[in-house]
Structures are given as C-alpha cells and as structure tokens.
Biopython code that builds the backbone (N, CA, C, O; Angstrom):
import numpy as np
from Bio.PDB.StructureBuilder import StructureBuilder

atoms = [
    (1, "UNK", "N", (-44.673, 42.661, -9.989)),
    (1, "UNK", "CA", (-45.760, 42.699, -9.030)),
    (1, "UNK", "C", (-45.311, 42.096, -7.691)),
    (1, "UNK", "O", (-45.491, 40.890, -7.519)),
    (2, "UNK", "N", (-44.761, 42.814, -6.760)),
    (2, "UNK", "CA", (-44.371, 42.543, -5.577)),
    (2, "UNK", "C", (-45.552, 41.849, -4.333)),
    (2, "UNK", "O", (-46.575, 42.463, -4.029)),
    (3, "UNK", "N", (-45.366, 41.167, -4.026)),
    (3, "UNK", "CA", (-46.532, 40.595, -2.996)),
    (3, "UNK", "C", (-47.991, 40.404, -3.706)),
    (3, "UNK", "O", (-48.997, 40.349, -2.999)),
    (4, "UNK", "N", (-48.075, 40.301, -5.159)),
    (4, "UNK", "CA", (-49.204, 40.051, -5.876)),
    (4, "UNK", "C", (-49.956, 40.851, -5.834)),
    (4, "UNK", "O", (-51.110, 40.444, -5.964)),
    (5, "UNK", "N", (-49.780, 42.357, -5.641)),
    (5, "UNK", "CA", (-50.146, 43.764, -5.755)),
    (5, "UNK", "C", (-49.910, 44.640, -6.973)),
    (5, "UNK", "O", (-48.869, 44.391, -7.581)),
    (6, "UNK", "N", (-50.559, 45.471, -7.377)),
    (6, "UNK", "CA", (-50.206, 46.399, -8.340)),
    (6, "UNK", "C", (-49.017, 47.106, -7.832)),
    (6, "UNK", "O", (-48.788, 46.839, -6.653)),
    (7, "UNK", "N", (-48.123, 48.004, -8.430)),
    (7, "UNK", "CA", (-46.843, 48.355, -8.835)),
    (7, "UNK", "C", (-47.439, 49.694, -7.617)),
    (7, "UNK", "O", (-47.203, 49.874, -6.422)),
    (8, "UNK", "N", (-48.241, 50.395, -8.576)),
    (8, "UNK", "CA", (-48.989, 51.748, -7.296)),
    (8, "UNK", "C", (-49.436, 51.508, -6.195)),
    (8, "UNK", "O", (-49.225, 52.367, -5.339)),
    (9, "UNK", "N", (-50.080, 50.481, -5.862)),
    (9, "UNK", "CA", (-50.112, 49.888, -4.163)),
    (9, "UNK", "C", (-49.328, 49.783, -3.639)),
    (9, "UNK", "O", (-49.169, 49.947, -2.430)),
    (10, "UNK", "N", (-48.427, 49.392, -4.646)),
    (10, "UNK", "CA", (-47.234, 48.592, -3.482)),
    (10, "UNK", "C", (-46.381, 50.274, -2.950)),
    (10, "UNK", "O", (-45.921, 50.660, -1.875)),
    (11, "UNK", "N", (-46.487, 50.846, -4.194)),
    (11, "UNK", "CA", (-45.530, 52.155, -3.680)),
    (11, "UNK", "C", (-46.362, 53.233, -3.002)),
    (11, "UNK", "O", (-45.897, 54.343, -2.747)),
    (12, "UNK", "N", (-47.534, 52.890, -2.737)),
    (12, "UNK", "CA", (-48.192, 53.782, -2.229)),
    (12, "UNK", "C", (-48.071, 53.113, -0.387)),
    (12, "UNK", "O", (-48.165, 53.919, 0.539)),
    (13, "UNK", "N", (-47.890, 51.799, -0.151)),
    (13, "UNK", "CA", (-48.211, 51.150, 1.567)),
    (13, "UNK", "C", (-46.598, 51.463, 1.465)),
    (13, "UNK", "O", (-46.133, 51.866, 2.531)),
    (14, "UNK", "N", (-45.677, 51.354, 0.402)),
    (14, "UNK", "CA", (-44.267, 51.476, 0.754)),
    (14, "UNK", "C", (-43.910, 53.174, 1.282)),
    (14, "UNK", "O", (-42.958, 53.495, 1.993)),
    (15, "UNK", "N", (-44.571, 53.761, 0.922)),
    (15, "UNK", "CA", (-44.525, 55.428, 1.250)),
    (15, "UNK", "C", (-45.044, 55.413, 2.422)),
    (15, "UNK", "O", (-44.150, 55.372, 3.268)),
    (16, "UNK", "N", (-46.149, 55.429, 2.898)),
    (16, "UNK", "CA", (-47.123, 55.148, 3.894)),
    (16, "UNK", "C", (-46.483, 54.675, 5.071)),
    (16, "UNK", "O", (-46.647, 55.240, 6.153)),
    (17, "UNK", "N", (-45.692, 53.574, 4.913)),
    (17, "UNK", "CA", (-44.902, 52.462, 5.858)),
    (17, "UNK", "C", (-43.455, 53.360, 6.019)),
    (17, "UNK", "O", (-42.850, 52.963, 7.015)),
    (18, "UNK", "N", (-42.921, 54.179, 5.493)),
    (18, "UNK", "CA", (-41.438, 54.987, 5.551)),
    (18, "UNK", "C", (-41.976, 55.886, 6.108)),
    (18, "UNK", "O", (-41.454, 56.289, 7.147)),
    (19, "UNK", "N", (-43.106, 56.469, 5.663)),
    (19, "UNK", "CA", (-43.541, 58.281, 6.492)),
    (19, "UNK", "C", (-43.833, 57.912, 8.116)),
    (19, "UNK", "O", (-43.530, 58.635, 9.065)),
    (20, "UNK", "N", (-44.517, 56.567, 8.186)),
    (20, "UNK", "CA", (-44.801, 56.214, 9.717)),
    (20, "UNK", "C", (-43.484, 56.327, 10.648)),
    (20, "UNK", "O", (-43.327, 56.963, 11.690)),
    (21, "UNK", "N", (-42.551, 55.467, 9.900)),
    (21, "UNK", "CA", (-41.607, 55.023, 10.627)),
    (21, "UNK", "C", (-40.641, 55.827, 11.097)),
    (21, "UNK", "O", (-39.981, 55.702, 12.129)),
    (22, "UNK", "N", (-40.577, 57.143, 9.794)),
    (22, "UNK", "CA", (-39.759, 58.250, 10.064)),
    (22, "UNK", "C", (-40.259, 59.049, 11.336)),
    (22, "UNK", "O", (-39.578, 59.484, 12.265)),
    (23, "UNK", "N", (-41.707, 59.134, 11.127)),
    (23, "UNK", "CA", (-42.553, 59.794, 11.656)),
    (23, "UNK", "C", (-42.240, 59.455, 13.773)),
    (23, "UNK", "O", (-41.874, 60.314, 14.575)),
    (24, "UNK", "N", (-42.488, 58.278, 14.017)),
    (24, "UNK", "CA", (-42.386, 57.981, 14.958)),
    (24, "UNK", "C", (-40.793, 57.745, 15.817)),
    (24, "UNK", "O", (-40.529, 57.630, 17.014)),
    (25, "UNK", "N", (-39.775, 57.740, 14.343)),
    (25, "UNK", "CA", (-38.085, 58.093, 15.093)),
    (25, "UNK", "C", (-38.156, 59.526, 15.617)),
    (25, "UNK", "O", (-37.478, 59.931, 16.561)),
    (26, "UNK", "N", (-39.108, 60.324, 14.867)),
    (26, "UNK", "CA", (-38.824, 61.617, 14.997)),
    (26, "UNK", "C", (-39.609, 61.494, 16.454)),
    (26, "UNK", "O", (-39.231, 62.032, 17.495)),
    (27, "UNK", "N", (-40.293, 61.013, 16.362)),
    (27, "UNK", "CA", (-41.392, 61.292, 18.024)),
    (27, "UNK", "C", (-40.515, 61.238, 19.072)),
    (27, "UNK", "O", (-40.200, 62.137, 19.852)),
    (28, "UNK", "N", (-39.928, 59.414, 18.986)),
    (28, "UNK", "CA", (-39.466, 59.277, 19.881)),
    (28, "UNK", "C", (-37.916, 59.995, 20.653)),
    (28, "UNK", "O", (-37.472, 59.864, 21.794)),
    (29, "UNK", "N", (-37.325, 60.876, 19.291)),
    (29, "UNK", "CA", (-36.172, 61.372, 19.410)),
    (29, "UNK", "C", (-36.274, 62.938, 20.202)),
    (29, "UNK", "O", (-35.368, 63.491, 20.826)),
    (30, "UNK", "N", (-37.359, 63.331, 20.013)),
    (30, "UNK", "CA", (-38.123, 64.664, 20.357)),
    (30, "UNK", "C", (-38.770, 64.397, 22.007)),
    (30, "UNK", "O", (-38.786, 65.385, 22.742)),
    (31, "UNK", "N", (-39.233, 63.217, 22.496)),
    (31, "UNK", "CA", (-39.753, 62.558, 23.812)),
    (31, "UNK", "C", (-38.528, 62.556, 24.294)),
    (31, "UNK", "O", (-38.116, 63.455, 25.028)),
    (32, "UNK", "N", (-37.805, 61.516, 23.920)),
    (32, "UNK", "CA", (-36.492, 61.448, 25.157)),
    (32, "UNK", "C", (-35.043, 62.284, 24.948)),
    (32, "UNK", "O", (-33.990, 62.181, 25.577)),
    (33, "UNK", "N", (-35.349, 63.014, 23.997)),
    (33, "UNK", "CA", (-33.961, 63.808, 23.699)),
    (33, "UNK", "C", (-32.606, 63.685, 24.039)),
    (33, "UNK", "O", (-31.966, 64.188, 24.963)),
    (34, "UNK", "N", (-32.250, 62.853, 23.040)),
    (34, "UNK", "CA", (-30.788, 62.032, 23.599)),
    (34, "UNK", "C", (-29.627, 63.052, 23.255)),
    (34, "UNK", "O", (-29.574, 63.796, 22.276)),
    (35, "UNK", "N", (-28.490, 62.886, 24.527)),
    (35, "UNK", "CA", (-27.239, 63.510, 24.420)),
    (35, "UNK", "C", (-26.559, 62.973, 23.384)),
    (35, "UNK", "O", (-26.100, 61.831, 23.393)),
    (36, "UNK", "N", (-26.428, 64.116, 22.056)),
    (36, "UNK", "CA", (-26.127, 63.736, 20.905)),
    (36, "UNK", "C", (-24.087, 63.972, 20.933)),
    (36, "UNK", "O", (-23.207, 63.706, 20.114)),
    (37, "UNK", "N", (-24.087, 64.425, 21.960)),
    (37, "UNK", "CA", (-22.378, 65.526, 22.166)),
    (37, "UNK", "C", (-21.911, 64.552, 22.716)),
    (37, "UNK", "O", (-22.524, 63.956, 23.602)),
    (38, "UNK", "N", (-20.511, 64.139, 22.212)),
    (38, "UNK", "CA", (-18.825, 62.859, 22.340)),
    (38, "UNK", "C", (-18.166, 63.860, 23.208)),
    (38, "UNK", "O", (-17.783, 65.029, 23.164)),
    (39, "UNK", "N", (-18.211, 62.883, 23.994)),
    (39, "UNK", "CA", (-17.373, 64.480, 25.129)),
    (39, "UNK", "C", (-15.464, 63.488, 24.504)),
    (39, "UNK", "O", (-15.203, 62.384, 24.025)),
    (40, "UNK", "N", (-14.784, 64.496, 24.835)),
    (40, "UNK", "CA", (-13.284, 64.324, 24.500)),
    (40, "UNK", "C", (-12.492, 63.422, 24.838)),
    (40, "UNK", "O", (-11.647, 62.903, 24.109)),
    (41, "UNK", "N", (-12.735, 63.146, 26.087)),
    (41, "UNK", "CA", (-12.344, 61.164, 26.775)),
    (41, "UNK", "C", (-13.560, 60.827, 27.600)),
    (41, "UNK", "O", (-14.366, 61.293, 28.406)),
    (42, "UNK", "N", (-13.166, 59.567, 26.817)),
    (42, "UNK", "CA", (-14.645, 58.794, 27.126)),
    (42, "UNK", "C", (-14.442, 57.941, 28.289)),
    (42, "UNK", "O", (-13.540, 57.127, 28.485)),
    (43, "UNK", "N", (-16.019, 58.452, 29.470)),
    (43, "UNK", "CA", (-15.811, 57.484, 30.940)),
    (43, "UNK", "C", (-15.487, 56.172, 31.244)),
    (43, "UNK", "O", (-15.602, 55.128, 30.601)),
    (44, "UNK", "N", (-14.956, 56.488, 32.621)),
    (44, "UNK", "CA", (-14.197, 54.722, 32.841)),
    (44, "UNK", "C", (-15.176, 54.160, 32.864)),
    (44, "UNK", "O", (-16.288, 54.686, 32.832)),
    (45, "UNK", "N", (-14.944, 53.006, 32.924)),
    (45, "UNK", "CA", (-16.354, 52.012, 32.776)),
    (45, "UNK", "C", (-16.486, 52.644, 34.469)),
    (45, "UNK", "O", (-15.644, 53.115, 35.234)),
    (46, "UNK", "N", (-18.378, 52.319, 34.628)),
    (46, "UNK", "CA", (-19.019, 52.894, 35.914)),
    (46, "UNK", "C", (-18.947, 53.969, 36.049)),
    (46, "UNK", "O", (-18.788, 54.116, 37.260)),
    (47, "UNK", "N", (-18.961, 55.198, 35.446)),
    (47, "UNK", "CA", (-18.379, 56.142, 35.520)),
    (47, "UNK", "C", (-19.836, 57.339, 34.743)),
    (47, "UNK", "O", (-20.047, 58.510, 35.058)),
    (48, "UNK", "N", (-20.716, 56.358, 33.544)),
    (48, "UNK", "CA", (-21.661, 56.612, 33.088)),
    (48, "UNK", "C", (-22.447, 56.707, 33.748)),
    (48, "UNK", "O", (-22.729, 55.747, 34.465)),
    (49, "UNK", "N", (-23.284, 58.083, 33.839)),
    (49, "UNK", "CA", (-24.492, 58.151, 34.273)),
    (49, "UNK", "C", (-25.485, 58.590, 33.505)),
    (49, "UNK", "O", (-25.503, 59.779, 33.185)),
    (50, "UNK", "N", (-26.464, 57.727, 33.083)),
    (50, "UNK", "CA", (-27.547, 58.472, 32.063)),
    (50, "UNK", "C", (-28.751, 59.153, 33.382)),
    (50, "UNK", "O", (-28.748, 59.112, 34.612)),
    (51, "UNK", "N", (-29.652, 59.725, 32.387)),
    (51, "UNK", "CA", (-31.304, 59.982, 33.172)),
    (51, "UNK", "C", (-32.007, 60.889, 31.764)),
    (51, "UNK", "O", (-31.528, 61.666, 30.938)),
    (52, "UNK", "N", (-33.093, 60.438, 31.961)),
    (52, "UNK", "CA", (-34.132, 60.981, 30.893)),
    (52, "UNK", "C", (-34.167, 62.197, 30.640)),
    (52, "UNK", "O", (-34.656, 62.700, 31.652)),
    (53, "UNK", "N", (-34.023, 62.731, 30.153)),
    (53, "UNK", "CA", (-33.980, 64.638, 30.266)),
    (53, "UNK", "C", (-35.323, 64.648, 29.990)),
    (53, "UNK", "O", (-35.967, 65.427, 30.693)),
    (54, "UNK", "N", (-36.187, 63.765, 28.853)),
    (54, "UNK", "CA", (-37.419, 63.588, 28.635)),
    (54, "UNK", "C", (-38.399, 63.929, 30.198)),
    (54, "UNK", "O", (-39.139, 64.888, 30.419)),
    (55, "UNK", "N", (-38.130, 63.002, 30.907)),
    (55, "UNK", "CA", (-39.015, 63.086, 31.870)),
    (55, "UNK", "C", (-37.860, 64.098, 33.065)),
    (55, "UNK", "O", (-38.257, 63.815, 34.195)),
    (56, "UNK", "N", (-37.300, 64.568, 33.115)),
    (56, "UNK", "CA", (-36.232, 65.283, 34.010)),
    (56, "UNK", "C", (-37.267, 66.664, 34.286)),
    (56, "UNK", "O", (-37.452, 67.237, 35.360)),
    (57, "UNK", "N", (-37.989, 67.050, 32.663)),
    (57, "UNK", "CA", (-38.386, 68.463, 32.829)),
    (57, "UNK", "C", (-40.060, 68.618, 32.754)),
    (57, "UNK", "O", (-40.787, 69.560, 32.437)),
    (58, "UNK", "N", (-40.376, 66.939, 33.295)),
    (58, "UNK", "CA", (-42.108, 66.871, 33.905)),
    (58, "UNK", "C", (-41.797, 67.919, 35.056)),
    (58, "UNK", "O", (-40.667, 68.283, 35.381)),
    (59, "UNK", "N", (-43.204, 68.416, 35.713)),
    (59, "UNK", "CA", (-43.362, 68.937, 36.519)),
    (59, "UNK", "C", (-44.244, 67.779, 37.782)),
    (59, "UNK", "O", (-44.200, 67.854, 39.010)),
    (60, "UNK", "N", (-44.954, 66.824, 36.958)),
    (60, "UNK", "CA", (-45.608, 66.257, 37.082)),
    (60, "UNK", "C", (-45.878, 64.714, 37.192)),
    (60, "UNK", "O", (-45.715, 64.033, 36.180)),
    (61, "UNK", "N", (-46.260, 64.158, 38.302)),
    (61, "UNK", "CA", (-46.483, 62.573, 37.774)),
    (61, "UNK", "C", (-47.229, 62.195, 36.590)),
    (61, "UNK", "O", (-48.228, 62.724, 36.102)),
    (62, "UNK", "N", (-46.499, 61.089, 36.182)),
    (62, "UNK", "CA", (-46.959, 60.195, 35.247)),
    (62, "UNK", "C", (-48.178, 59.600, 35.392)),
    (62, "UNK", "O", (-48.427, 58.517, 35.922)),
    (63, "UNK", "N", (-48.926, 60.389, 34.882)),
    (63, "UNK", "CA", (-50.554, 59.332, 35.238)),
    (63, "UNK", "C", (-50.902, 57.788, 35.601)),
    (63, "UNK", "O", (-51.836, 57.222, 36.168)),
    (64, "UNK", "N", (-49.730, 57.404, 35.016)),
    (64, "UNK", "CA", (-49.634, 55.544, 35.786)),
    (64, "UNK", "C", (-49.598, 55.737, 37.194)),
    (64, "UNK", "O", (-50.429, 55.399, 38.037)),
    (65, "UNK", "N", (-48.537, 56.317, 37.321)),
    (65, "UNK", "CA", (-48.017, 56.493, 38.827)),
    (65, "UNK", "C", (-48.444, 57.125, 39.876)),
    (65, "UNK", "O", (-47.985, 57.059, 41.017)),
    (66, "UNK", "N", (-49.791, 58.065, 39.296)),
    (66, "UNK", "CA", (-50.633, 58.432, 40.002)),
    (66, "UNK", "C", (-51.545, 57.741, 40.659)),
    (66, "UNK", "O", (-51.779, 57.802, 41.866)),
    (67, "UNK", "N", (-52.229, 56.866, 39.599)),
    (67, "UNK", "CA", (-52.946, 55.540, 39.705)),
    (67, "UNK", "C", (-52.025, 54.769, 40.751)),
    (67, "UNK", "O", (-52.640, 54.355, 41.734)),
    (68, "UNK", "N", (-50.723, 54.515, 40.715)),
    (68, "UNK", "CA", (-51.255, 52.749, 41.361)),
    (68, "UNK", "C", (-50.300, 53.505, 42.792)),
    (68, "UNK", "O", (-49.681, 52.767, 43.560)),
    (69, "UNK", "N", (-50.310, 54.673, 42.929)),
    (69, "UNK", "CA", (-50.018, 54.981, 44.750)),
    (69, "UNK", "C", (-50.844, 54.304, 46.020)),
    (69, "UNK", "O", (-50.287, 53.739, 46.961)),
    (70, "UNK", "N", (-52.021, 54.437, 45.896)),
    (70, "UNK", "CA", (-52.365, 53.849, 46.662)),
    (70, "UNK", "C", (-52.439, 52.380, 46.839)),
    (70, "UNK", "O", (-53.190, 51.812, 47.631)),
    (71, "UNK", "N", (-51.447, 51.711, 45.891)),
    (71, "UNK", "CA", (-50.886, 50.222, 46.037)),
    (71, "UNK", "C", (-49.731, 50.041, 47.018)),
    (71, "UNK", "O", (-49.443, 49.160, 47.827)),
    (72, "UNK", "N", (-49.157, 51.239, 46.637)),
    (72, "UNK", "CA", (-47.817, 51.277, 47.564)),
    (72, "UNK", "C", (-48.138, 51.457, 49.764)),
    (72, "UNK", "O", (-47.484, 51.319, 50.798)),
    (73, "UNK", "N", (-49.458, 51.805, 49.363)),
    (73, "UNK", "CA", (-49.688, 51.878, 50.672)),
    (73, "UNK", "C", (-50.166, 50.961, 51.976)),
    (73, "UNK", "O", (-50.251, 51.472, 53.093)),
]
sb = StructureBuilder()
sb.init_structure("model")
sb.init_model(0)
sb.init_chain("A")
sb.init_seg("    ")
for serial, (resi, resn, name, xyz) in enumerate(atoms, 1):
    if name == "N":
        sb.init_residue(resn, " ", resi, " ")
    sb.init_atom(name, np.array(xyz, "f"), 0.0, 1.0, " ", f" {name:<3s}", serial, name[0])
structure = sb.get_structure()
C-alpha cells in the first residue's frame, strides 16, 4: 500500500499522472518545434543562432503584447 492508498488508486493517479505528463511533452514539443537535425560540424562557439519557429510562423501578435503597447508609449 503505497502512500496508504489502495493498490488501484495508486495505479489509477499513477496512469493519470504519466498520461498528463506525456500529454503536455507532446504539447510543448508540437508549440515550439525543436530542430531535431545534428548538422555534420558543430558551430564555433557564438556561431549559434536559435529563434522559435513556434512563434516565427504567427501572423500575429501575442495577445500580451497587444495589451501592454500602449505602455510603451
């Protein structure tokens, strides 16, 4: 009896707690879509340049950033 739970609770929040977690790598891997490709020699140091491809192919502001423009002014 793990955490003073029945055996089926426990494997039922333990399922529950893995499907989330998978659930949300997958989100976040699908949002920012990382360059998964080792290119053949690897850059000198400074030489790296990342950028979001996630947000690269908005058309659109970020609703935050819509909001606080008229701060900038």
């Amino acid at each position: 009896m793990p955490a003073g739970v029945s055996w089926s609770h426990y494997l039922k929040m333990f399922g529950a707690s893995a499907l989330s977690m998978f659930a949300g790598a997958e989100l976040v891997h699908r949002y920012y879509r990382p360059d998964l490709s080792v290119p053949d020699v690897p850059p000198k140091p400074g030489e790296l340049h990342t950028e979001l491809l996630g947000l690269k192919g908005r058309e659109s502001k970020p609703e935050m950033m819509v909001g606080l423009e008229h701060l900038k002014q």
